[in-house]
PANUVEX-812531 format. One record per residue (C-alpha): residue number from 1; residue in one letter; x, y, z. Coordinates in steps of 0.1 Angstrom, whole numbers, m for minus. Last residue first. Example, Ala and Ser with C-alpha at 12.3 -4.5 7.8 and 13.67 -1.06 7.14 Angstrom:
# PANUVEX-812531
   resi   resn      c1      c2      c3
      2      S     137     m11      71
      1      A     123     m45      78
//
This chain:
# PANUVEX-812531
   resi   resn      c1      c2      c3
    259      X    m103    m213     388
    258      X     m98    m213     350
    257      X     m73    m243     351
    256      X    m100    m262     345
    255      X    m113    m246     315
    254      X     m84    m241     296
    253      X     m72    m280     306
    252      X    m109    m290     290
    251      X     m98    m266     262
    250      X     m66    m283     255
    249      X     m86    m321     256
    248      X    m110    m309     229
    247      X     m84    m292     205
    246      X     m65    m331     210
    245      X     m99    m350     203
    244      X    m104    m325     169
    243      X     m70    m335     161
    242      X     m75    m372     165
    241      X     m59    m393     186
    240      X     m88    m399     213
    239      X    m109    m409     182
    238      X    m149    m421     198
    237      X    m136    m416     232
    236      X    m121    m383     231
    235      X    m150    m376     202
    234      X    m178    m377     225
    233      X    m201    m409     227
    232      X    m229    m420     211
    231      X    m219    m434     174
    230      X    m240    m410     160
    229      X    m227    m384     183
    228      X    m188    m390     173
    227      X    m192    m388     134
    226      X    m196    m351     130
    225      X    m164    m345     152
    224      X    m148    m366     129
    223      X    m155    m347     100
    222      X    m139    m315     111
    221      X    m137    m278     110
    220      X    m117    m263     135
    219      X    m122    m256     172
    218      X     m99    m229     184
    217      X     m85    m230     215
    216      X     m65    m204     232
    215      X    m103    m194     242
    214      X    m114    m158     236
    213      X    m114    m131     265
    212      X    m143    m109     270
    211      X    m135     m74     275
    210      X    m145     m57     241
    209      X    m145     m78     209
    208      X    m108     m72     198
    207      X    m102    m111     198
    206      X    m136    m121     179
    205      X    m122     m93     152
    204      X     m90    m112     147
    203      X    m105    m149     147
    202      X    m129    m133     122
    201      X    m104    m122     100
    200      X     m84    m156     100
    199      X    m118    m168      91
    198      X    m125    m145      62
    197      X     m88    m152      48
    196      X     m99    m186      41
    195      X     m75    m216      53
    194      X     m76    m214      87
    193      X    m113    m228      87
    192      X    m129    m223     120
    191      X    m157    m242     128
    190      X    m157    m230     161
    189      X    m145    m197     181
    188      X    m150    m205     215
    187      X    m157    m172     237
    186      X    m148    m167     270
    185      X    m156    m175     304
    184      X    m184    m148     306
    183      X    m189    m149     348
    182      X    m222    m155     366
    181      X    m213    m147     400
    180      X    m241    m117     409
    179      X    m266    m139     393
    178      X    m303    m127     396
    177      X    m302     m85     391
    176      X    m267     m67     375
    175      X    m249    m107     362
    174      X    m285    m118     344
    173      X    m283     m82     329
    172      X    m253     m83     317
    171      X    m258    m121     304
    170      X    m284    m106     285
    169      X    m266     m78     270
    168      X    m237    m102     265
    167      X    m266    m122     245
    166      X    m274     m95     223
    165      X    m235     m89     213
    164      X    m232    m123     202
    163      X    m260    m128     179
    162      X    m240     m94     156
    161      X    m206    m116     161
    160      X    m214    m145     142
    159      X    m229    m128     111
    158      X    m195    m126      95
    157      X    m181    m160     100
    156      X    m156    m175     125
    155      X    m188    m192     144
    154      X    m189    m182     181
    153      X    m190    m207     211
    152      X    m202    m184     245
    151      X    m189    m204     273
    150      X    m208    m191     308
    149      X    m199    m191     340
    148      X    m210    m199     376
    147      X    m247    m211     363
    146      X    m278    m216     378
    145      X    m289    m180     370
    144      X    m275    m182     331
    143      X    m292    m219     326
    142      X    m325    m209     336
    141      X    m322    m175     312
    140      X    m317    m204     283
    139      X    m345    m221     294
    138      X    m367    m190     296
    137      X    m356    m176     264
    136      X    m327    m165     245
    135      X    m325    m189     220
    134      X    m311    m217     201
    133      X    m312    m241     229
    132      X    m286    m243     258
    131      X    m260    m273     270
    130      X    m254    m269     307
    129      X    m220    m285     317
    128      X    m216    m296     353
    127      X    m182    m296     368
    126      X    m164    m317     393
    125      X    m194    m334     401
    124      X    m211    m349     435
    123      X    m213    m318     451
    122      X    m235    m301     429
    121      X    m261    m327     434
    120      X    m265    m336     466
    119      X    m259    m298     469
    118      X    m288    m289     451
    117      X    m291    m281     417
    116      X    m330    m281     419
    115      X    m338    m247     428
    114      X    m306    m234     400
    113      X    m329    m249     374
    112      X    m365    m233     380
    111      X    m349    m201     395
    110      X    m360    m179     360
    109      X    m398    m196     366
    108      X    m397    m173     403
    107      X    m433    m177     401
    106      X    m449    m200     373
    105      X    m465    m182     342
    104      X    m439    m188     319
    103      X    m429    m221     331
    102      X    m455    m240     314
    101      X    m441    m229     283
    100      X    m410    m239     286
     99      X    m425    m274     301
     98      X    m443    m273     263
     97      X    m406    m271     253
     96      X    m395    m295     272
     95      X    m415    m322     261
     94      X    m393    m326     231
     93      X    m372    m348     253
     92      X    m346    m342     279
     91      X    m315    m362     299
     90      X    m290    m351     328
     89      X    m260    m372     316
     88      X    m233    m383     330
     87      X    m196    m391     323
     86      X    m166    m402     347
     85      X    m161    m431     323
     84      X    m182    m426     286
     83      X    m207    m451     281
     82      X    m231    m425     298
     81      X    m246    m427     335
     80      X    m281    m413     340
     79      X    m294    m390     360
     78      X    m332    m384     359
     77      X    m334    m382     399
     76      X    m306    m366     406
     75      X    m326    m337     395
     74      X    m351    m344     417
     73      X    m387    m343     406
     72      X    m414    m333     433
     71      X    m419    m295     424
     70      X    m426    m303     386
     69      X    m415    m283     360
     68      X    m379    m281     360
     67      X    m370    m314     370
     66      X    m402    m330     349
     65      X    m388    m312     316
     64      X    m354    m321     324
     63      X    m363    m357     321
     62      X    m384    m388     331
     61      X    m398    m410     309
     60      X    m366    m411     287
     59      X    m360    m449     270
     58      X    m379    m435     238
     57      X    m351    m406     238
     56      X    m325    m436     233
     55      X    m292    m419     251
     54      X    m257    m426     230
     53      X    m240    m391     247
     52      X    m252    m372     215
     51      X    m290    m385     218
     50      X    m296    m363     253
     49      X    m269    m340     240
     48      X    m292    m334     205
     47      X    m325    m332     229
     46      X    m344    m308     209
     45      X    m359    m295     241
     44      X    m323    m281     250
     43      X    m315    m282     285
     42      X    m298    m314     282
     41      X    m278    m313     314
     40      X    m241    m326     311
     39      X    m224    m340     345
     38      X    m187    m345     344
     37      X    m169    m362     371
     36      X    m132    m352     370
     35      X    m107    m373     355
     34      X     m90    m355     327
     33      X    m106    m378     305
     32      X    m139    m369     322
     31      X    m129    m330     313
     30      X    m124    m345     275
     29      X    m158    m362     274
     28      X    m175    m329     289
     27      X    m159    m309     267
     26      X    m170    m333     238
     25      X    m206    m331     247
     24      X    m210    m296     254
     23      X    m188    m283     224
     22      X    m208    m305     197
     21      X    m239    m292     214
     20      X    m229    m251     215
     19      X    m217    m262     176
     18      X    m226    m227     160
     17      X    m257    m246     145
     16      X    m282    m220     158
     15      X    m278    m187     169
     14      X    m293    m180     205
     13      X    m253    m186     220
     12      X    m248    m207     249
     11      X    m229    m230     270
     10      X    m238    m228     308
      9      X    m208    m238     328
      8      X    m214    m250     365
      7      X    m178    m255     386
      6      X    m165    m225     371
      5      X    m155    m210     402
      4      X    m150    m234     424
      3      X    m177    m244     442
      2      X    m213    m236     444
      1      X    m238    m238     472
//
């Protein structure tokens, strides 16, 4: 089981609308431009990836929810191909978060995920990206024992760092008792604005955080990057020449070269 180190990146922060979807989707577009075979797992009931990589959530009868939930559902199974070259997608729906649920009370429920990454699986991608919801729950705690790493993207604002020290307590944790390999890749400060003072601040206190390294790459503000979902498919396809494309493409080479 497992790879190179790296090979299964969980992206996750419990805050909200820090762009863990954005960086999911557009990694995972700039990886497959890199020429590795991509797989992204929605593991987020509000299924943002699922829609983000041009999938019709009416089309999905079978999604993350069965594959964690039921003992029968592969998780190649409810892979789809994307219209992005190199690109899957591992799909979800709302009904996730009843599955979330469901999984409470069901024995090992933290293994749910890592069970069905099998080797079939696993060995069929160069990396598999695991976009997280908004919280620190069950899914979320899936995510952390299926994965090799972890990419924590951090807002350049004030609050941003207070979420961040909670979830390195969890990931801690998840490291100490159920996932000896999981390692903190780094942190991806986003929506960075170079133009206020407070985000050239933040950029300065993300750095002196404690032992967790901080991407090269800094993901700035941009309008382009909002436009890519609606039109399905990551930003290095939907504007290869744009800047936000180019910030994409250097932390896909960050990322592979992290072996």
């Amino acid at each position: 089981m497992g790879g190179a180190l790296g090979h299964i990146i969980a992206i996750a922060n419990q805050k909200g609308g820090v762009g863990k979807t954005t960086c999911a989707i557009n990694l995972g577009g700039a990886l497959a431009a890199l020429g590795h075979r991509v797989l992204c797992i929605d593991l987020d009931p509000q299924g943002n990836l699922t829609v983000g990589l041009g999938v019709d959530l009416n089309s999905v009868d079978s999604g993350m929810a069965q594959v964690v939930i039921e003992p029968d559902v592969t998780l190649s199974s409810v892979i789809r191909t994307t219209r992005t070259k190199n690109l899957d997608v591992a799909p979800t729906t709302i009904e996730l978060s009843s599955a979330e649920v469901e999984l409470m009370t069901a024995i090992g429920r933290e293994m749910a995920l890592k069970d069905k990454l099998t080797s079939d699986v696993i060995d069929r991608y160069s990396h598999i990206l695991i976009d997280c919801p908004p919280t620190l729950g069950l899914l979320t705690l899936n995510a952390l024992v299926a994965a090799d790493g972890v990419i924590i993207p951090v807002q350049t604002q004030y609050y941003a760092l207070k979420g961040v020290a909670a979830l390195l307590k969890i990931i801690k944790t998840v490291q100490t008792r159920l996932n000896p390999r999981l390692q903190v890749l780094g942190l991806l400060p986003t929506f960075y604005d170079s133009r206020t003072i407070l985000g050239r601040d933040m950029l300065d206190s993300l750095k002196d955080l404690g032992d967790h390294q901080v991407f090269r790459t800094v993901i700035r503000q941009s309008v382009k990057i909002g436009e890519a979902p609606t039109a399905g498919v990551p930003i290095t396809t939907y504007d290869a020449r744009s800047d936000a494309a180019k910030s994409f493409m250097d932390l896909a080479k960050e990322v592979a070269n992290a072996h």
